[in-house]
N, CA, C and O atoms as CSV, one atom per row, in Angstrom:
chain,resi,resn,atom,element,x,y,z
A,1,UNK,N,N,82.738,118.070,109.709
A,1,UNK,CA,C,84.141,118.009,109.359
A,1,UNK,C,C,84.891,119.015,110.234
A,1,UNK,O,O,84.254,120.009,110.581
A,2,UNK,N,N,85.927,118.912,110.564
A,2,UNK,CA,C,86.917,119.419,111.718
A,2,UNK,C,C,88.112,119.571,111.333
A,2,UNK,O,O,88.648,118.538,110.933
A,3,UNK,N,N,89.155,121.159,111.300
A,3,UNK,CA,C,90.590,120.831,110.814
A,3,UNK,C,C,91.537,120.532,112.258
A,3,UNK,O,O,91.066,120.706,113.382
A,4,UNK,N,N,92.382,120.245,112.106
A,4,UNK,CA,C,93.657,120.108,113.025
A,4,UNK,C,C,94.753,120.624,113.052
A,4,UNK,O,O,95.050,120.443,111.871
A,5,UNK,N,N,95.634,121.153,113.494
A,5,UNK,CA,C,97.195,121.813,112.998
A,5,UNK,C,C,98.222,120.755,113.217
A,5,UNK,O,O,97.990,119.774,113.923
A,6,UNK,N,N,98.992,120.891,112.806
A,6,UNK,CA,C,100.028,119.778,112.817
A,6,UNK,C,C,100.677,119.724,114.226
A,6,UNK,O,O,101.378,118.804,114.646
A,7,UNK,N,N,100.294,120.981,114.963
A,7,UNK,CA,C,100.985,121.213,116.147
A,7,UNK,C,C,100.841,120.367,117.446
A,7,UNK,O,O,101.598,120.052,118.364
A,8,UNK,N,N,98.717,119.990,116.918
A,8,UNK,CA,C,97.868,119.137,117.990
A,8,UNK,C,C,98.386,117.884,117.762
A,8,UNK,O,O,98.412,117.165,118.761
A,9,UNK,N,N,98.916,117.289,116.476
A,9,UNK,CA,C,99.444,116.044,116.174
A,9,UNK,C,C,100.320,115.565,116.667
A,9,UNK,O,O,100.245,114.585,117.408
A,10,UNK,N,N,101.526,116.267,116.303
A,10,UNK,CA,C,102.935,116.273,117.335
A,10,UNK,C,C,103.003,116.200,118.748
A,10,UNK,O,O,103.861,115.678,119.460
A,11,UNK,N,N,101.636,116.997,119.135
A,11,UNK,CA,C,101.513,117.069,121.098
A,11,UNK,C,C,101.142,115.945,121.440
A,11,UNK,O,O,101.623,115.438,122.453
A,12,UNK,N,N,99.836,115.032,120.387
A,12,UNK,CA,C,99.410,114.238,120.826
A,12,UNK,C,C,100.677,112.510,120.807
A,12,UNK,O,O,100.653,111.472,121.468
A,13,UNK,N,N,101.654,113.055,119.638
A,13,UNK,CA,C,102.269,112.128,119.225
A,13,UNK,C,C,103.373,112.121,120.326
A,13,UNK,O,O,103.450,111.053,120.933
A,14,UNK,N,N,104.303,113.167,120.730
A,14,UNK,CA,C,105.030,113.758,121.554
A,14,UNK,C,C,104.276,113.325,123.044
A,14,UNK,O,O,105.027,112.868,123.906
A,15,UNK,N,N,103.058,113.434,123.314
A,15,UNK,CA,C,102.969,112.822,124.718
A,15,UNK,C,C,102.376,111.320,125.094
A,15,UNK,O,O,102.145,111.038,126.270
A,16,UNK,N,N,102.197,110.583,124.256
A,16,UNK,CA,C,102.178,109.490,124.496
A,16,UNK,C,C,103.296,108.537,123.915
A,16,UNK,O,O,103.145,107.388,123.501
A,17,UNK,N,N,104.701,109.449,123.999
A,17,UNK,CA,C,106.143,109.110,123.933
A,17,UNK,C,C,106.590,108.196,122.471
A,17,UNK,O,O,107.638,107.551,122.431
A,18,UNK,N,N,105.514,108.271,121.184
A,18,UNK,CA,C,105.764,107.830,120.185
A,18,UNK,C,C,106.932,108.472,119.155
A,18,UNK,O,O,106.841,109.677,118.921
A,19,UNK,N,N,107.772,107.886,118.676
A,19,UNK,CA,C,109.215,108.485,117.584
A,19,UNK,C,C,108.287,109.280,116.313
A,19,UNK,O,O,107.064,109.195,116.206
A,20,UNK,N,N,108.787,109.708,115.812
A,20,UNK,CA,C,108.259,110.505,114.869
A,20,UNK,C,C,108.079,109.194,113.306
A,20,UNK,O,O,109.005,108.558,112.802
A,21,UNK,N,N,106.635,109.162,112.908
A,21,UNK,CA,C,106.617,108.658,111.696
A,21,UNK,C,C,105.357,108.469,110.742
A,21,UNK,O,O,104.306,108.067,111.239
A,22,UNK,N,N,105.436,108.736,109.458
A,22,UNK,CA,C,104.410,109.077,108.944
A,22,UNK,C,C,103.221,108.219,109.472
A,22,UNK,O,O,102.078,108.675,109.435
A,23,UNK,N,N,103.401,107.379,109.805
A,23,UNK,CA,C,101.976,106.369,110.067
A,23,UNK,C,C,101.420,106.424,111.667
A,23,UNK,O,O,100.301,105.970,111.907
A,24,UNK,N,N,102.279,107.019,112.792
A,24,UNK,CA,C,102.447,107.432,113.626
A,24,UNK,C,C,101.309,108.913,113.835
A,24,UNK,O,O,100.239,109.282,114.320
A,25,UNK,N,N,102.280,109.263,113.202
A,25,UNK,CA,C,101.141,110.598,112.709
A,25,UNK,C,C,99.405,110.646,112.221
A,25,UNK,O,O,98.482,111.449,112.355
A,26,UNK,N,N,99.566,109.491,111.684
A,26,UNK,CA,C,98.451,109.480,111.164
A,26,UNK,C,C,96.889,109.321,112.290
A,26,UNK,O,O,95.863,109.964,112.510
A,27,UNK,N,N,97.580,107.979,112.775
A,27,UNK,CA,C,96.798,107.309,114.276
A,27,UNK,C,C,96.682,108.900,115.458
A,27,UNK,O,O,95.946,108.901,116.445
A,28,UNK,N,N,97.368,109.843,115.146
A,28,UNK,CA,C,97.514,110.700,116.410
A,28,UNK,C,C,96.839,112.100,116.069
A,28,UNK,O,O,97.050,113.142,116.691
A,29,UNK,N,N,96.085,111.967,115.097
A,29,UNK,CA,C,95.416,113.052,114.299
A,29,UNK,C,C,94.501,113.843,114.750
A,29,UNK,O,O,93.401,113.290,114.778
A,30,UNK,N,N,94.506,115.120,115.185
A,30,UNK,CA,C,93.265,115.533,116.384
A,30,UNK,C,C,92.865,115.445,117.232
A,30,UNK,O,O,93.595,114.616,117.777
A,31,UNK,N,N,91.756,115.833,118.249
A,31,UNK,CA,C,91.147,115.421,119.441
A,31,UNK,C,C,91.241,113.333,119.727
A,31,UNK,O,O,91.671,112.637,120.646
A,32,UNK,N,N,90.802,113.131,118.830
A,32,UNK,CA,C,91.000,111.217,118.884
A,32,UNK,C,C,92.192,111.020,119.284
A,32,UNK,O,O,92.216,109.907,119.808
A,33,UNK,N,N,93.484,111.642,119.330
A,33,UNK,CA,C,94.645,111.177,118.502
A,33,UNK,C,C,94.950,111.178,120.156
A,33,UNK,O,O,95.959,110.521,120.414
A,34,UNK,N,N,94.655,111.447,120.688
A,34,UNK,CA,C,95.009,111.996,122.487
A,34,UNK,C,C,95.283,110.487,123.097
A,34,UNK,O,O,96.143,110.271,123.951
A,35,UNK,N,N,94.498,109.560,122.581
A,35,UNK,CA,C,94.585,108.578,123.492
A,35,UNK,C,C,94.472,107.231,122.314
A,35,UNK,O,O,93.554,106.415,122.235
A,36,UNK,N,N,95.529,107.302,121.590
A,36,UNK,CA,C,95.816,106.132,120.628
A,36,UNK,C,C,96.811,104.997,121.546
A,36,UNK,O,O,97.546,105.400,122.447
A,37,UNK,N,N,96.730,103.862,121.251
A,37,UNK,CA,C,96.866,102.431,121.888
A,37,UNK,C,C,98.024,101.944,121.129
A,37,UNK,O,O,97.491,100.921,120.700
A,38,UNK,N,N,99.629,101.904,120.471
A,38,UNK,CA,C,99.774,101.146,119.126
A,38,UNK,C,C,100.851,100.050,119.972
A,38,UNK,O,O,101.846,100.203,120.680
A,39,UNK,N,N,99.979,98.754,119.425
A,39,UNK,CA,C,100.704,97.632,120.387
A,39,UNK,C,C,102.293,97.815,119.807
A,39,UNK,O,O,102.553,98.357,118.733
A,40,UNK,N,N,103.393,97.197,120.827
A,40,UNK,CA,C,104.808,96.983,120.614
A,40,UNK,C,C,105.128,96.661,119.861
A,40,UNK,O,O,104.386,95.718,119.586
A,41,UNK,N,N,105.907,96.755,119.081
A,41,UNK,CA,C,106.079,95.834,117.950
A,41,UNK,C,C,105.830,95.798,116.680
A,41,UNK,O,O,106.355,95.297,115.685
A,42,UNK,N,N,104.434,96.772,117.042
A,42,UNK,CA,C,103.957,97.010,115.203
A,42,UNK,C,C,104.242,97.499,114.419
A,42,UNK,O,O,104.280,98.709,114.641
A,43,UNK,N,N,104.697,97.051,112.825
A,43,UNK,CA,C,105.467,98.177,112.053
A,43,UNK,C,C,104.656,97.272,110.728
A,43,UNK,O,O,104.327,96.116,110.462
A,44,UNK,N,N,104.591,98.855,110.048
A,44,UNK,CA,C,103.870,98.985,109.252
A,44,UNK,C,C,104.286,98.157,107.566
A,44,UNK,O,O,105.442,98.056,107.153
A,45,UNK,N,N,103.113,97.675,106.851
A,45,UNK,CA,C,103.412,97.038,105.473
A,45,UNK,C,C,104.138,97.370,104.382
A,45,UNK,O,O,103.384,97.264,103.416
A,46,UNK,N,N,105.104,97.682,104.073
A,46,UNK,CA,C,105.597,98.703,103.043
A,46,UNK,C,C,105.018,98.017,101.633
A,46,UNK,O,O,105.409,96.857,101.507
A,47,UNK,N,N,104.479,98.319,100.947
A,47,UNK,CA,C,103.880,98.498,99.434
A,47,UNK,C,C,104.533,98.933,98.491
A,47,UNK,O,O,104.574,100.160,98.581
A,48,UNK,N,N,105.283,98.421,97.284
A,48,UNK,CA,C,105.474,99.406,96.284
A,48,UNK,C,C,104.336,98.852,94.834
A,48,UNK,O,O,104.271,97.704,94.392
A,49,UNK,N,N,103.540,100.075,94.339
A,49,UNK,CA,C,102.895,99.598,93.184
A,49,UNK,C,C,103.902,99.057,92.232
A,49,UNK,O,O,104.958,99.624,91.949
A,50,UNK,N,N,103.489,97.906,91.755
A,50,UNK,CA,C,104.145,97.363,90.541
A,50,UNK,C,C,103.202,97.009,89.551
A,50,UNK,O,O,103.673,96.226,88.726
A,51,UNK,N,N,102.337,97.243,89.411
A,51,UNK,CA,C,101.250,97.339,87.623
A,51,UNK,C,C,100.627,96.428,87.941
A,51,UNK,O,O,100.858,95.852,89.004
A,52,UNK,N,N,99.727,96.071,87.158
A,52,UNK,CA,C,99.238,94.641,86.402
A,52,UNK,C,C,99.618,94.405,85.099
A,52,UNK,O,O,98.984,93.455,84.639
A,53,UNK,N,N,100.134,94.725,84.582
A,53,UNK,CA,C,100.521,94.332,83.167
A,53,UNK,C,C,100.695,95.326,82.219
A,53,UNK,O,O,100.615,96.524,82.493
A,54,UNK,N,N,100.973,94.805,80.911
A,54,UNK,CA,C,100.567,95.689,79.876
A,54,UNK,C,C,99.772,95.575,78.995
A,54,UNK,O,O,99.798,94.418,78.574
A,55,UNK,N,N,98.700,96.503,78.225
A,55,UNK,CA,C,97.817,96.446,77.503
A,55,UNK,C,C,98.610,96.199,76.147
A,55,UNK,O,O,97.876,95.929,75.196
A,56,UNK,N,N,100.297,96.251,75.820
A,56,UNK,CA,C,100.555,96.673,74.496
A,56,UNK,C,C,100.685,95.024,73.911
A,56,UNK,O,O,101.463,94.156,74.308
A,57,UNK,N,N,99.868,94.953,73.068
A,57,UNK,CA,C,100.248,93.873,72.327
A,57,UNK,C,C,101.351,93.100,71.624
A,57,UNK,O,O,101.543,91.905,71.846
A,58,UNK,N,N,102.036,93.784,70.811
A,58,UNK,CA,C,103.561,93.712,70.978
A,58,UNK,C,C,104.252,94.539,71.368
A,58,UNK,O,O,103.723,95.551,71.829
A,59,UNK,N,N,105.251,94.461,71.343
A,59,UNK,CA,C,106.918,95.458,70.797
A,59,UNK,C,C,106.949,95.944,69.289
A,59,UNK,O,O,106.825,95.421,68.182
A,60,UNK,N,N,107.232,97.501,69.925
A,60,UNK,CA,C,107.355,98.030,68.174
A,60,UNK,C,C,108.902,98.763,68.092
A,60,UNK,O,O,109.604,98.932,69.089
A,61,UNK,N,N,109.208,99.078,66.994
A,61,UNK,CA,C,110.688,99.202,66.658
A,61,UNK,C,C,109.895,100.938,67.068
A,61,UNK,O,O,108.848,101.354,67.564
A,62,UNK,N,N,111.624,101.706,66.285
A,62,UNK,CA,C,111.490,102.999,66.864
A,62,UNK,C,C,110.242,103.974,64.932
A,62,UNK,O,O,110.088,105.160,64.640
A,63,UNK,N,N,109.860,103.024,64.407
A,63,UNK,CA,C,109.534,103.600,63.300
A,63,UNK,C,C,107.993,102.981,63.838
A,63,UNK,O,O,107.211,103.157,62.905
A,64,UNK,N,N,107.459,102.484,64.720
A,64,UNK,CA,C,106.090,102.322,65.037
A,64,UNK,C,C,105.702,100.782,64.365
A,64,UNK,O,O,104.504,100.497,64.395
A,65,UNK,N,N,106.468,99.961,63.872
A,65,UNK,CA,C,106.490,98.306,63.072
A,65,UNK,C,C,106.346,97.637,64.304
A,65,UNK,O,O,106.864,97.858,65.399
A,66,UNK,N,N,105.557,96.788,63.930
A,66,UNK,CA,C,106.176,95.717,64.655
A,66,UNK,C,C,107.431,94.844,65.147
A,66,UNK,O,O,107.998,94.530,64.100
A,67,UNK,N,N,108.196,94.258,66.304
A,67,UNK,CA,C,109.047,93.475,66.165
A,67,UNK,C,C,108.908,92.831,66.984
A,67,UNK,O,O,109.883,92.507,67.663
A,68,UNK,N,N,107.396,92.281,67.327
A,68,UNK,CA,C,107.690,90.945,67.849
A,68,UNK,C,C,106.212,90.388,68.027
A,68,UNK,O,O,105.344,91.201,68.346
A,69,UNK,N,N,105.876,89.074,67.845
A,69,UNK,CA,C,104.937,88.525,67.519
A,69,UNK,C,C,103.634,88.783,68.553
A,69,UNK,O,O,103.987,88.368,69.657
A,70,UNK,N,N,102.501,89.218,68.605
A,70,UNK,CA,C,101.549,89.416,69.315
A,70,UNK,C,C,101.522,88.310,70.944
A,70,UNK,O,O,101.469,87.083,71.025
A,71,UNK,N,N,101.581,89.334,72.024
A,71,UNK,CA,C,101.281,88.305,73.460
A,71,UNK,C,C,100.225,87.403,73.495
A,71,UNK,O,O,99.054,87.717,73.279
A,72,UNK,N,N,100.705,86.054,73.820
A,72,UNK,CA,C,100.211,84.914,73.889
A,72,UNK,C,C,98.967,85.204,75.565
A,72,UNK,O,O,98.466,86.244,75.992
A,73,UNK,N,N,98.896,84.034,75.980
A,73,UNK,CA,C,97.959,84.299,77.762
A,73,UNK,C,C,98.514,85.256,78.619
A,73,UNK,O,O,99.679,85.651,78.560
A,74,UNK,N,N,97.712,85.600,79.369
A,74,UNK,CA,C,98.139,85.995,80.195
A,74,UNK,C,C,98.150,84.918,81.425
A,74,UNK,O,O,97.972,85.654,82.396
A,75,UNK,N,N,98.201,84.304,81.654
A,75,UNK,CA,C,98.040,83.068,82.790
A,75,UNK,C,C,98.511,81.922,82.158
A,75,UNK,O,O,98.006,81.473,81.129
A,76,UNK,N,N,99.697,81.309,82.885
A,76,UNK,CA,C,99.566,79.883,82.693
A,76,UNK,C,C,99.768,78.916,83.920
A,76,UNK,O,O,100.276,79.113,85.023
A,77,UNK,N,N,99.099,77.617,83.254
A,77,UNK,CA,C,98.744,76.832,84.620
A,77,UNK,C,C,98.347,77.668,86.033
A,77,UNK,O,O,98.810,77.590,87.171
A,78,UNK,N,N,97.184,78.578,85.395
A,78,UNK,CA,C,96.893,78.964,86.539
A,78,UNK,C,C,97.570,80.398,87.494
A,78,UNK,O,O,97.088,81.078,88.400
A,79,UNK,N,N,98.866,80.426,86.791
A,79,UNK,CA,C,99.569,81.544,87.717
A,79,UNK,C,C,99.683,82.659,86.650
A,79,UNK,O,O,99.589,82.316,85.472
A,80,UNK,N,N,99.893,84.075,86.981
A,80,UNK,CA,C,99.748,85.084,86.584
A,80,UNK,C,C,101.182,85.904,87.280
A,80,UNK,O,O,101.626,85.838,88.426
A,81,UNK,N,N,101.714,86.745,85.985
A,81,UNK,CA,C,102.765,87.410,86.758
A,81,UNK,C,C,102.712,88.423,87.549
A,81,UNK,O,O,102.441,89.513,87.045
A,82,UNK,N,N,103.035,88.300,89.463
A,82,UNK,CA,C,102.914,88.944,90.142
A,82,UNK,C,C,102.381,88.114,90.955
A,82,UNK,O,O,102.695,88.514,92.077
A,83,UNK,N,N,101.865,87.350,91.027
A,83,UNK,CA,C,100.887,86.412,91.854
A,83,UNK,C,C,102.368,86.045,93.144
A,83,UNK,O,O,103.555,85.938,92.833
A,84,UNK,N,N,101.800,85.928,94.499
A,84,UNK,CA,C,102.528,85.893,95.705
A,84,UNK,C,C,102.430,84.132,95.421
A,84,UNK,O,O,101.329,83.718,95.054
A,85,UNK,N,N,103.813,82.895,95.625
A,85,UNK,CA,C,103.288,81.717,96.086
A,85,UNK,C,C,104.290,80.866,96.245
A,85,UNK,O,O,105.162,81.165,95.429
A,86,UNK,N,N,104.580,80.024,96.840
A,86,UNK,CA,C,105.800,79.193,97.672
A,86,UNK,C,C,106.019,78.109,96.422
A,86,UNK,O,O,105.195,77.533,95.711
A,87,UNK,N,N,106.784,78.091,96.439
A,87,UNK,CA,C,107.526,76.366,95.653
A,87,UNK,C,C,108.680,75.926,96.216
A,87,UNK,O,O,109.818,76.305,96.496
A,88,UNK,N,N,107.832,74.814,96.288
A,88,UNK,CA,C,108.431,73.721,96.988
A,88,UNK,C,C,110.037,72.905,95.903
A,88,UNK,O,O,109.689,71.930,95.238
A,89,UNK,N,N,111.002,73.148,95.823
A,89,UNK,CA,C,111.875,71.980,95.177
A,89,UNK,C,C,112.575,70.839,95.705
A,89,UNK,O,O,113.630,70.871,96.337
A,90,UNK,N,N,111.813,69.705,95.351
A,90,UNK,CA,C,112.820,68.700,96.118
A,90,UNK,C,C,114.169,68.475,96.017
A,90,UNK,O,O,115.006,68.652,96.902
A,91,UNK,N,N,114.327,68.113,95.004
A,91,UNK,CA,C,115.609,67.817,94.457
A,91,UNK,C,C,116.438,68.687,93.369
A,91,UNK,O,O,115.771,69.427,92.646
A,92,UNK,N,N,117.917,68.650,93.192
A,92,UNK,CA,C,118.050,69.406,92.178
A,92,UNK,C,C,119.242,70.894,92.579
A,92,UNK,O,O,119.623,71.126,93.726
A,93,UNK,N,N,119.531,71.486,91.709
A,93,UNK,CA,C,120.608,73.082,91.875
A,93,UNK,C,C,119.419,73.860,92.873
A,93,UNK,O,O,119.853,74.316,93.931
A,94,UNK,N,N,118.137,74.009,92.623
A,94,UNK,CA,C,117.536,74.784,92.967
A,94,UNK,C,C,116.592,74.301,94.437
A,94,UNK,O,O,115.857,75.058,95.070
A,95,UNK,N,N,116.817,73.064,94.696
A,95,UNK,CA,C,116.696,72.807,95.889
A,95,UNK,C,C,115.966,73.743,97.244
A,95,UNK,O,O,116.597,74.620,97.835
A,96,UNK,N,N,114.688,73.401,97.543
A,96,UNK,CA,C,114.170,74.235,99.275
A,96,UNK,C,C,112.911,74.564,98.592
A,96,UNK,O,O,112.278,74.121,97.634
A,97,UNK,N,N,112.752,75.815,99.728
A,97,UNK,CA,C,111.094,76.507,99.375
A,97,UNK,C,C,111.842,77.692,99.076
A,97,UNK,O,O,112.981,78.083,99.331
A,98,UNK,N,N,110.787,78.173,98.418
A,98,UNK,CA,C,111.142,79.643,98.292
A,98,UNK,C,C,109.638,80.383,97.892
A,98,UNK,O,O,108.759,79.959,97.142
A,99,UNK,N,N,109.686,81.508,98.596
A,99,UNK,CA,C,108.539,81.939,98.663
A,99,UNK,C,C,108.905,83.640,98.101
A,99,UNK,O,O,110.013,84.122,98.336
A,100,UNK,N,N,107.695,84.527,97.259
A,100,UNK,CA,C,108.159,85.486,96.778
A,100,UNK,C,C,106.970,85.775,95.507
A,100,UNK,O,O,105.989,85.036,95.423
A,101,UNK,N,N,107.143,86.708,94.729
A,101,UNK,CA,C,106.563,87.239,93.411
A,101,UNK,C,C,107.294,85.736,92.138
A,101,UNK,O,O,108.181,84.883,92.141
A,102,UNK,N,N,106.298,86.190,91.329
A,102,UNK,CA,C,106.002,84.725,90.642
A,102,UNK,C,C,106.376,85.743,89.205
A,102,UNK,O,O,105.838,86.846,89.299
A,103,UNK,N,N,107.233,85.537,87.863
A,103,UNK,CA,C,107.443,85.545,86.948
A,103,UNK,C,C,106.789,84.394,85.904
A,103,UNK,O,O,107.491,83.414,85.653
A,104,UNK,N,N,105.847,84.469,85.474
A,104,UNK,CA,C,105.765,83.339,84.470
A,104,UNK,C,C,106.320,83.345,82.797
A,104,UNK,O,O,106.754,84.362,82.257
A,105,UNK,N,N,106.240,82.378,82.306
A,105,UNK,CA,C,106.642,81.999,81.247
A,105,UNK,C,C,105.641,80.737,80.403
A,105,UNK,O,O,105.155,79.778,81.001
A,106,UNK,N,N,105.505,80.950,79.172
A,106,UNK,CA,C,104.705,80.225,78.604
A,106,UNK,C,C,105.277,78.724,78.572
A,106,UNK,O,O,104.400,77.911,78.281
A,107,UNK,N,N,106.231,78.306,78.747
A,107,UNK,CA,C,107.094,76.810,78.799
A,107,UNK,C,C,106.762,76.224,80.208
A,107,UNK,O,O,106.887,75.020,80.430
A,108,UNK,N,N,106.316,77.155,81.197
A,108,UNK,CA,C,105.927,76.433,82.153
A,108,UNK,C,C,107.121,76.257,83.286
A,108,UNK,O,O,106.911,75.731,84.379
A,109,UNK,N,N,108.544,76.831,82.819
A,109,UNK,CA,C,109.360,76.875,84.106
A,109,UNK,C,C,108.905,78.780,84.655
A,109,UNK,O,O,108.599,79.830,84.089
A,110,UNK,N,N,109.024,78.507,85.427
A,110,UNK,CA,C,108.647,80.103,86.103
A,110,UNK,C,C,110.143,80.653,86.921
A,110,UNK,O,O,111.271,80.160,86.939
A,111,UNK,N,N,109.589,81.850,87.544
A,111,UNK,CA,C,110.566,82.523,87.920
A,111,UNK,C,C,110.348,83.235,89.392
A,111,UNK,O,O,110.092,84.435,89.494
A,112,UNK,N,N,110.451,82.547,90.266
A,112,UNK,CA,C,110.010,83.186,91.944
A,112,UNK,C,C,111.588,84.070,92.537
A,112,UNK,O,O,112.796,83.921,92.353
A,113,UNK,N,N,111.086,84.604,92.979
A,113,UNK,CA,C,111.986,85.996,93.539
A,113,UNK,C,C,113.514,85.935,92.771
A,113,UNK,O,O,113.503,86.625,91.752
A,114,UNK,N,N,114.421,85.472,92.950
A,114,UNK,CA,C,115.559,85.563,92.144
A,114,UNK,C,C,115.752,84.006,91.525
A,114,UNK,O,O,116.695,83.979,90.734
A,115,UNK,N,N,115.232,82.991,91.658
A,115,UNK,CA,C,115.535,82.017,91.231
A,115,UNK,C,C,114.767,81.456,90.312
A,115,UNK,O,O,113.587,81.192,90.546
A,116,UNK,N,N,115.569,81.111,88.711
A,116,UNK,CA,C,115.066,81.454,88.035
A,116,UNK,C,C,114.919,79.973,87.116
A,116,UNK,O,O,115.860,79.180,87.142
A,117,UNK,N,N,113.596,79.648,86.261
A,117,UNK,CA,C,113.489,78.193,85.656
A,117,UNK,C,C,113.418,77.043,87.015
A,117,UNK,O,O,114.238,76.171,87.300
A,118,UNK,N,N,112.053,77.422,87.748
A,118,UNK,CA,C,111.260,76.361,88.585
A,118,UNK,C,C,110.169,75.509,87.916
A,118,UNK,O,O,110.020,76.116,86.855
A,119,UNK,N,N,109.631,74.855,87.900
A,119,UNK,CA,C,108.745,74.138,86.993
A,119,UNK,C,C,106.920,74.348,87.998
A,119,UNK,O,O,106.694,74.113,89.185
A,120,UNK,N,N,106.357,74.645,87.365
A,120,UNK,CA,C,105.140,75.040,87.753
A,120,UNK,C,C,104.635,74.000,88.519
A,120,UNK,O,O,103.699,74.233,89.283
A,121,UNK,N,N,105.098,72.921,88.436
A,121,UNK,CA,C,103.992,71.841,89.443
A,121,UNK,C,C,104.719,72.057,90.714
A,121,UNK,O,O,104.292,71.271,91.560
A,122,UNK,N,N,105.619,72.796,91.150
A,122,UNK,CA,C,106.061,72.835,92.567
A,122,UNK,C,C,105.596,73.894,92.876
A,122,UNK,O,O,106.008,74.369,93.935
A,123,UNK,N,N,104.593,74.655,92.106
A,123,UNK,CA,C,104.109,76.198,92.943
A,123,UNK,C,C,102.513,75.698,93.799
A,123,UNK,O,O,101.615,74.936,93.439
A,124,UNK,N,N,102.717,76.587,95.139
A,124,UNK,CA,C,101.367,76.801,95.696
A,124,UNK,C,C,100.657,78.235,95.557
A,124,UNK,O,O,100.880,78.923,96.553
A,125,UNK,N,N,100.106,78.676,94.887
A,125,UNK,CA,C,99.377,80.268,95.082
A,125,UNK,C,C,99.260,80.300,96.773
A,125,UNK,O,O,98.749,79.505,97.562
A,126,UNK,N,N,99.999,81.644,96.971
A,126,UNK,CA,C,99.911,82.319,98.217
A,126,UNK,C,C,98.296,83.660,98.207
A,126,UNK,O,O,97.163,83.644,98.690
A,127,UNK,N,N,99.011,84.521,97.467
A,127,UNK,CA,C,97.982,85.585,96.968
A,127,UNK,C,C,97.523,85.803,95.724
A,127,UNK,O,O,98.434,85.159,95.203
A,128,UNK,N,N,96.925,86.141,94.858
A,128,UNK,CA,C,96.945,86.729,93.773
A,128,UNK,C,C,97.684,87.805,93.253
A,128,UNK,O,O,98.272,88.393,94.161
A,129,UNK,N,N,97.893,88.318,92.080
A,129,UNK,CA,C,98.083,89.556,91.792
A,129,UNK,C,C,97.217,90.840,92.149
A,129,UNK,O,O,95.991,90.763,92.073
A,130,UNK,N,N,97.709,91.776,92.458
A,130,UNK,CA,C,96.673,92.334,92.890
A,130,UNK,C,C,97.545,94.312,92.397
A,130,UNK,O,O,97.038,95.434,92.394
A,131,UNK,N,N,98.786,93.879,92.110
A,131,UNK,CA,C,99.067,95.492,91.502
A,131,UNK,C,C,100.265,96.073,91.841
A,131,UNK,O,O,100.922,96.925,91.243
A,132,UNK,N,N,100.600,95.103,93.604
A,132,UNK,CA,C,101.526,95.810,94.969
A,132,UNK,C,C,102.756,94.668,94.782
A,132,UNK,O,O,102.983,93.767,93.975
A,133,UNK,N,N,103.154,94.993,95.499
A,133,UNK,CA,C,105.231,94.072,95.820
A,133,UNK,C,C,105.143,94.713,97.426
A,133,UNK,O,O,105.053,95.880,97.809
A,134,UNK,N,N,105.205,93.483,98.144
A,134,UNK,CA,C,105.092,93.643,99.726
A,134,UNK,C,C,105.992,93.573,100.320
A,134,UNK,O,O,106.687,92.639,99.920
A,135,UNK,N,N,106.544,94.253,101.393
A,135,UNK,CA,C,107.793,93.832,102.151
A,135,UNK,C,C,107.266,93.765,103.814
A,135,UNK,O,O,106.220,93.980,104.427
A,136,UNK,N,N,108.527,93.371,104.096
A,136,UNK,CA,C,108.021,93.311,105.770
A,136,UNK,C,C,108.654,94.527,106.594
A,136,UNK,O,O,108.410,94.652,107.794
């Protein structure tokens, strides 16, 4: 194991004419960092965690009661909320593709990125759920 100063980072980052940025930094880390390659163009995945769910079975008032009837599936027809996947609409207000994070609902209309009450037979699974909300 080997430390580095932030100073060797910056030199290495600073002479192979890269802008300053956390991920930048990262690739330029130490003796290695001297002769990093990062094709044109590349910019990095931004991630924000967004959960998998909740464990709480219902909603409780502020006295610890119940107020609202125990959660039904977690999945229907297959899709799960958070799941990445395109739907297709032919016809209709809601008309095109639209591709995005998946809201479900037990009735079977769902909810992809802002548009809201799609009917599940026009979805394709892109990704699964997996925890993250992706951007470009």
């Amino acid at each position: 194991m080997s430390f580095w100063s932030g100073g060797r980072t910056k030199h290495n980052r600073v002479r192979q004419g890269y802008e300053k940025d956390h991920w930048l930094d990262a690739a330029c880390v130490g003796e290695t960092g001297a002769a990093v390659s990062i094709p044109v163009g590349l910019r990095p995945l931004t991630i924000k965690a967004m959960g998998r769910g909740s464990r709480q079975m219902c909603r409780v008032d502020k006295y610890g009661f119940p107020r609202s009837k125990p959660k039904s599936v977690k999945r229907v027809h297959g899709f799960q909320t958070g799941d990445m996947a395109r739907a297709v609409v032919p016809t209709g207000k809601k008309a095109g593709t639209h591709v995005g994070r998946v809201v479900v609902k037990t009735s079977g209309s769902f909810r992809i990125g802002k548009v809201d009450g799609v009917n599940w037979k026009c979805f394709t699974l892109l990704q699964r759920m997996d925890g993250y909300g992706y951007k470009n």
